[in-house]
KEMIFI-76594 format. One record per residue: residue in one letter; x, y, z of N, C-alpha, C in turn. Coordinates in steps of 0.02 Angstrom, whole numbers, plus 32768, in hexadecimal, padded with zeros to 4 digits. Layout:
// residues N
aXYZXYZXYZ...
***
This chain:
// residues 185
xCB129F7277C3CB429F81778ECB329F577750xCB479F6D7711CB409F4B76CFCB789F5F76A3xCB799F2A7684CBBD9F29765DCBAC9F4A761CxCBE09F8E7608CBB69FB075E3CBE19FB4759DxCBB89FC47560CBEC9FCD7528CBD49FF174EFxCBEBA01E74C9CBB2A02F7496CBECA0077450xCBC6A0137428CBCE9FF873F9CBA69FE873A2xCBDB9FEE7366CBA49FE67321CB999F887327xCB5E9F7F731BCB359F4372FACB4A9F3172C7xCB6F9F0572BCCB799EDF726DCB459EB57260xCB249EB67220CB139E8F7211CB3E9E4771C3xCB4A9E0D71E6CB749DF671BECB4B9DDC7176xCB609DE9714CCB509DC17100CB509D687112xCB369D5770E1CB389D1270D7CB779D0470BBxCBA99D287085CBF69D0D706ECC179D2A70ACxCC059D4E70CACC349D55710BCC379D217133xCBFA9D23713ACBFA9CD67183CC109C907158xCC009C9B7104CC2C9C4F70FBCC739C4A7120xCC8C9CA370FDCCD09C957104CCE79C90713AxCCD39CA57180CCDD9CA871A8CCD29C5771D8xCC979C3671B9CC9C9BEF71B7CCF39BD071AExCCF49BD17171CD329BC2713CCD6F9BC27185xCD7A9BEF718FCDAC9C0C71B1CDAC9BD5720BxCD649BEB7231CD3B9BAB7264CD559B6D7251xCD659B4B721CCD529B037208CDB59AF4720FxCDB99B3A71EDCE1C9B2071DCCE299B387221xCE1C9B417244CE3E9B68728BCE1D9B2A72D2xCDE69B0072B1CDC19AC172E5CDDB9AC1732AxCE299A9B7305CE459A7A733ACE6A9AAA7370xCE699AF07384CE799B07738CCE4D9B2873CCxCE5A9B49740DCE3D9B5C742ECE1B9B937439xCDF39BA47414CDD59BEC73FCCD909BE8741CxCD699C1C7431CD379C127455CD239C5B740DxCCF49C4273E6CCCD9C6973A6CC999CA173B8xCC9A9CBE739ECC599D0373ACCC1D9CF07372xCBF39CDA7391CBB69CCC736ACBA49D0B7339xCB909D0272F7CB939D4072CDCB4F9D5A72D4xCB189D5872FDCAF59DA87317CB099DB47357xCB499DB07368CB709DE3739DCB979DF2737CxCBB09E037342CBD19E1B730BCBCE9E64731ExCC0C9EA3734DCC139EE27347CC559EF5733CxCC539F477336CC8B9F6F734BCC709F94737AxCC9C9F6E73B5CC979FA973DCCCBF9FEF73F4xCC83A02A73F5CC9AA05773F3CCB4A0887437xCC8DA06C7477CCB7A08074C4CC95A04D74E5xCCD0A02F7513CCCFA001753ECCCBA00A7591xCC8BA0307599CC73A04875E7CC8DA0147627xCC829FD67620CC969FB7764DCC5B9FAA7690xCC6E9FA076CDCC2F9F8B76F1CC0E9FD976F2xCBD39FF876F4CBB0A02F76F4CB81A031771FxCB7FA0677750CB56A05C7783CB1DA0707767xCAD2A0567786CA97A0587766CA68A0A7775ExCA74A0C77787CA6CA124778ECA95A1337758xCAD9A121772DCAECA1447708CACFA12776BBxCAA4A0FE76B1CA85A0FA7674CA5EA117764BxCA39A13C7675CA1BA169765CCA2DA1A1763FxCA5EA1B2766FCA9CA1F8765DCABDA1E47616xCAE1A1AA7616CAFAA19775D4CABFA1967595xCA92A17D759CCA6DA1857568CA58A1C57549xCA61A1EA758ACA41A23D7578CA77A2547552xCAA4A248756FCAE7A26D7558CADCA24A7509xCAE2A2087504CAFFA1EA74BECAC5A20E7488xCA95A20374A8CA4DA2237468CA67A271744ExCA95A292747ECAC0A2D67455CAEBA2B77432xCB19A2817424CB3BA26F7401CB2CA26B73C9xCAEBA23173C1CADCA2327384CA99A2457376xCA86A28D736FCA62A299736BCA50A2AE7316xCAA5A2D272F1CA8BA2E972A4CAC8A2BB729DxCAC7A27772A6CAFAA23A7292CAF0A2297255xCAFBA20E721ACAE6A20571E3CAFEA1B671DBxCAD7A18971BDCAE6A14E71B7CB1AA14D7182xCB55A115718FCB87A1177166CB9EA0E27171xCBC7A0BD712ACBD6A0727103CC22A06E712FxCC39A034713BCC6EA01D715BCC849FEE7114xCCCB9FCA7113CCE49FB170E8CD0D9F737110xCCEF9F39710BCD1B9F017125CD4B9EEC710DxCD899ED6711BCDC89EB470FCCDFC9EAC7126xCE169E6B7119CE499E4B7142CE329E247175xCE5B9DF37191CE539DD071D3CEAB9DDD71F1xCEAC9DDB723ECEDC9DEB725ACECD9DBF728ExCF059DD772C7CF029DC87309CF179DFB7334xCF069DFD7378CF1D9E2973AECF329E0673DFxCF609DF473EFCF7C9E20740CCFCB9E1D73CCxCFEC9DD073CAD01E9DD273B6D0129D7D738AxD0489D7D735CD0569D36734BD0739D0C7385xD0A19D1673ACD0B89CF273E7D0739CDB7423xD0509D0F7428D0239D0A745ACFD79D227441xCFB09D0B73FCCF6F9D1C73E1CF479D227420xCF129D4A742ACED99D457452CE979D58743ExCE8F9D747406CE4F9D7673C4CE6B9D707388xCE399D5F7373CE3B9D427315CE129D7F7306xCE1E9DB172D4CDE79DE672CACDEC9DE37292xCDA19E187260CD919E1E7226CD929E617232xCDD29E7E71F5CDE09EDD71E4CD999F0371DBxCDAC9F3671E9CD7A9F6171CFCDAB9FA071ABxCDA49FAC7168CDCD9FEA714ACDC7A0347178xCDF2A0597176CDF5A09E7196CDB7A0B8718BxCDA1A0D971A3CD53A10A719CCD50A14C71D5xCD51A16C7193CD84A1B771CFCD36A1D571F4xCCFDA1B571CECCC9A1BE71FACCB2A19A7226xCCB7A153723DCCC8A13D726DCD0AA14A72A5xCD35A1607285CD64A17572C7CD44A1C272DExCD27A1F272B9CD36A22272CACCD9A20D7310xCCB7A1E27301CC81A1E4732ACC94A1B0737AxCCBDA18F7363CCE4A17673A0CD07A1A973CDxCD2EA1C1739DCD4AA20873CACD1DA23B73FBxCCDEA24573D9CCA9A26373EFCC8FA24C7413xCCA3A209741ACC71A1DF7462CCAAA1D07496xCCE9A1CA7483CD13A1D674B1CD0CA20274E3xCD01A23A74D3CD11A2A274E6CCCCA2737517xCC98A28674FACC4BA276751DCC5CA2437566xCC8BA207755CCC83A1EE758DCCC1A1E575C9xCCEEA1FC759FCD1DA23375CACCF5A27775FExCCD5A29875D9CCC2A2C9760DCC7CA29C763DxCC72A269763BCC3EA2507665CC66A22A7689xCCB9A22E769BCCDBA1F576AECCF5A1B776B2xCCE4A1AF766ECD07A15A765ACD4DA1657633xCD7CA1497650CDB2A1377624CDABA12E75F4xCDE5A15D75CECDE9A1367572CE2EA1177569xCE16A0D17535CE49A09D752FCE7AA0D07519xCECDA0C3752FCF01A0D47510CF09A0BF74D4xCEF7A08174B3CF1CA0537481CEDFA08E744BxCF13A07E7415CEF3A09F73D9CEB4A07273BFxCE7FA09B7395CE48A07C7393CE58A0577361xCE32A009734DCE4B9FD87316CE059FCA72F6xCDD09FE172FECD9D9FB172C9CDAF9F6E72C7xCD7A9F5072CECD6B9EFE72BFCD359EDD72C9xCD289E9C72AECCF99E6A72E3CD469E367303xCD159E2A733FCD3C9DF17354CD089DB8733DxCD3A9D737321CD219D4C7309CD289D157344xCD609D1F736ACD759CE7739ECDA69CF673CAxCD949CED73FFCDD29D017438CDF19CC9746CxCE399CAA743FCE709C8C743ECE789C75749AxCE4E9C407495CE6F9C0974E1CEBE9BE974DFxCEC49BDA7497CF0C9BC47488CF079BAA7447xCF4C9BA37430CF669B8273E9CF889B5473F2xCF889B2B73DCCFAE9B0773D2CFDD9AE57391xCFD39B0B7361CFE99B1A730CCFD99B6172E4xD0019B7E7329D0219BD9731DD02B9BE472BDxD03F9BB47299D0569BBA7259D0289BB7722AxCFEC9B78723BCFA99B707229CF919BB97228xCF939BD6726CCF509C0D7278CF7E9C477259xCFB09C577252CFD09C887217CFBD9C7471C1xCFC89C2971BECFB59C26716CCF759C4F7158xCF3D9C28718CCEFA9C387187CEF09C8F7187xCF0B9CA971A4CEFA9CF671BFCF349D0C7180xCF689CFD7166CF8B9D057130CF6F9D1C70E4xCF369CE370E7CF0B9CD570AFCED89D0370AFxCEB79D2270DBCE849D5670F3CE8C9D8B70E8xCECE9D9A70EBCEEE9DEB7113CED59E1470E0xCECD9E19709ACEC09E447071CE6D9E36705ExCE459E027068CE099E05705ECDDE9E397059xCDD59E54702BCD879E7F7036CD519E4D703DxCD1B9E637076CCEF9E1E7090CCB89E447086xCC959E93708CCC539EA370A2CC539EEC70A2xCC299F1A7095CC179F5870A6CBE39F5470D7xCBF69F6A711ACBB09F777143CB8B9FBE714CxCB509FB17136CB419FFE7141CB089FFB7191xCB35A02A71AECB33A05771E5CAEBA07371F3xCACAA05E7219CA8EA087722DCA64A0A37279xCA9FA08372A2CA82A09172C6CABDA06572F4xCACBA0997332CAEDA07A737ECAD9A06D7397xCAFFA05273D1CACDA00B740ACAF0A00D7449xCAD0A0317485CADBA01D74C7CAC59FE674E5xCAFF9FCA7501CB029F6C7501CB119F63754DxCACB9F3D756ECAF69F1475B3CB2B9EC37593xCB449EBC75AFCB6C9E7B75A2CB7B9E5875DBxCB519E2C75DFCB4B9E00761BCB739DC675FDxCBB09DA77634CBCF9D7A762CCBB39D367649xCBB39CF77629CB9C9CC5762DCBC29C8B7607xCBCA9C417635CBDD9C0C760DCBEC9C0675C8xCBBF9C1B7597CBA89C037551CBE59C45752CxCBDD9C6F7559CBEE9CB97549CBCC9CE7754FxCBE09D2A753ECBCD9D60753FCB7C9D5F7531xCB459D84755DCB189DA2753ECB019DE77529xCAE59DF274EBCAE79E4174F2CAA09E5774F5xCA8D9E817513CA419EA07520CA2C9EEA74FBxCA289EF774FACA139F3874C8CA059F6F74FFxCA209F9F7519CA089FDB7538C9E8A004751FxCA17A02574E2C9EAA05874B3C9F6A04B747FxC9E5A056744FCA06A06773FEC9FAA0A073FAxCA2FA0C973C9CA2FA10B73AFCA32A102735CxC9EFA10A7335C9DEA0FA72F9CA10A15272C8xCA34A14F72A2CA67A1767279CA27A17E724AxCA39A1CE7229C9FEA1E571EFCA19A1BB71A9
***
């Protein structure tokens, strides 16, 4: 089995990762375990453990997905949290609506619905995760900070290409491996 995920590749700017520094430095003391910025994604379906006979199938299948895909610009802005102010458990960076990104999520939904994987109930949100919340301990701090963010425009990413991802869990954190990429015209 392999832990499976597809997903867009961000690549972060240099004023992104300051700011995203900025944000690291005011949040220190705080129990956040950070996402190194070239694991910087959105992900777009979250397969879960995947048995090794069905990889191939998924790839076949996904290469119809995006086959006349067209590369297309994303729009960053805002920082938030998920779950709640009472109970944070990621620090994330927005990504603006992109009715062409939802409508190709949707499309990979259907695709991996009929190959039998569950699709998340929760509505889809765009983001990076910047950090996922061990604990707080100055709930008011990590609202000022994410307060100050919320309207940021930070980055345009342009889109070129999806990424089937093993994600092997480990001490340090997450690793991600590259299965396929699907390069967008």
């Amino acid at each position: 089995m392999k832990r499976t995920f597809i997903a867009v590749k961000i690549p972060v700017s240099k004023s992104t990762a300051g700011m995203i520094q900025e944000i690291k430095d005011e949040l220190q003391n705080e129990k956040i375990k950070w996402v190194d910025f070239f694991n910087m994604h959105i992900t777009l379906f979250f397969l879960g453990d995947t048995r090794e006979e069905m990889i191939e199938k998924i790839i076949s299948e996904l290469e119809h997905v995006f086959i006349d895909k067209k590369k297309f610009v994303l729009k960053g802005k805002g920082v938030g949290v998920f779950k709640n102010w009472k109970n944070p458990r990621v620090v994330w960076l927005g990504i603006e609506r992109s009715q062409y990104l939802q409508d190709l999520k949707n499309e990979i939904d259907q695709w991996m619905q009929n190959m039998g994987f569950p699709i998340e109930e929760r509505a889809f949100k765009p983001h990076l995760t910047l950090g996922r919340v061990k604990s707080v301990i100055n709930k008011d701090k990590l609202r000022m900070v994410v307060e100050r963010y919320k309207d940021v425009e930070f980055q345009d990413f342009m889109v070129g290409k999806v990424v089937f991802y093993e994600s092997r869990l480990t001490q340090a954190g997450p690793v991600y491996k590259v299965i396929k990429q699907f390069p967008l015209n």
